[in-house]
C-alpha positions in Angstrom: 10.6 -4.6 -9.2 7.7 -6.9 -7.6 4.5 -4.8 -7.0 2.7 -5.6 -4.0 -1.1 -4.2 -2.9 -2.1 -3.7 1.0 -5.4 -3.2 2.5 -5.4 -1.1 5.8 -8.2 -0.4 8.3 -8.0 3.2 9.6 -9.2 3.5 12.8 -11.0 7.1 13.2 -8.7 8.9 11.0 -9.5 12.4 9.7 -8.9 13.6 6.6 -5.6 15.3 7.7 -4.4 12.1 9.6 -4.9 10.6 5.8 -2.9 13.2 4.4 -0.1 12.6 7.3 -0.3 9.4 6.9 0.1 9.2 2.8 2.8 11.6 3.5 4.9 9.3 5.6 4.2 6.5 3.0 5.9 8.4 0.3 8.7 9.4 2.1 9.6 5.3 2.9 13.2 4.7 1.3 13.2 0.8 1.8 10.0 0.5 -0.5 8.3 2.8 -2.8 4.9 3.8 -2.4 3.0 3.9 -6.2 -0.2 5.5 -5.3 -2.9 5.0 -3.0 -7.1 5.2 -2.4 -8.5 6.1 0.8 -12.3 5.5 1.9 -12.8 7.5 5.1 -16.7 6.6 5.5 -15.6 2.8 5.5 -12.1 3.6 7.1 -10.4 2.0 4.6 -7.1 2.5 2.2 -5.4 0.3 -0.2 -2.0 0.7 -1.4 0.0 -0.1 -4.0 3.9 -0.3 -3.2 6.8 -1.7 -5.6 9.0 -3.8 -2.9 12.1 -5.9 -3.6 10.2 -8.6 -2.0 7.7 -9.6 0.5 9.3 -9.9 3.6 10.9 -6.3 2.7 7.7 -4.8 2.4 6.9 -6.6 5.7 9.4 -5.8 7.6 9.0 -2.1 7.1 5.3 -2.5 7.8 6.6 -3.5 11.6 9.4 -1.3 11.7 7.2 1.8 11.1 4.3 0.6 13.3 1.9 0.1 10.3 -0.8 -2.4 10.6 -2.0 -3.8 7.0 -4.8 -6.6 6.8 -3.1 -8.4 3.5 -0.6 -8.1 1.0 -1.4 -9.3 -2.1 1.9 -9.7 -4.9 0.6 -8.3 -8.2 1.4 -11.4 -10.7 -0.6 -9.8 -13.8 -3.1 -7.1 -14.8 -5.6 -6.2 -17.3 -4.8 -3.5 -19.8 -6.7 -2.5 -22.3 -8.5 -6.0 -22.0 -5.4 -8.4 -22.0 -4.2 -9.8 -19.0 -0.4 -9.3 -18.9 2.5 -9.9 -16.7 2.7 -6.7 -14.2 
């Protein structure tokens, strides 16, 4: 299944709003939340989901109310120095 990665902006969000909010994220059926980092000093928190497609991941982005700033598809990644398909 496609990966996809998603930068948010958290707007004055504590440290158990973070926890809520990964919470929620996991429990998404449509698309399946892989992990995530969360910088609270910046108020930022990337995540990396595994969607059928795009416009999936998208549409349950606006169907839950969740703001992202991107979505990046995950073509390849590095491992162990090689760049591979994902």
């Amino acid at each position: 299944m496609p990966r996809y990665l998603s930068l948010h902006t958290l707007a004055c969000l504590t440290r158990q709003g973070a926890e809520h909010l990964i919470t929620r994220l996991a429990a998404a059926e449509r698309v399946t939340m892989q992990r995530a980092q969360v910088n609270m000093i910046e108020g930022k928190m990337l995540v990396e989901f595994d969607s059928r497609d795009r416009d999936t991941l998208e549409k349950w982005f606006h169907d839950e109310g969740f703001h992202y700033d991107w979505v990046l598809r995950v073509e390849f990644e590095a491992r162990g120095g090689k760049l591979e398909p994902a």
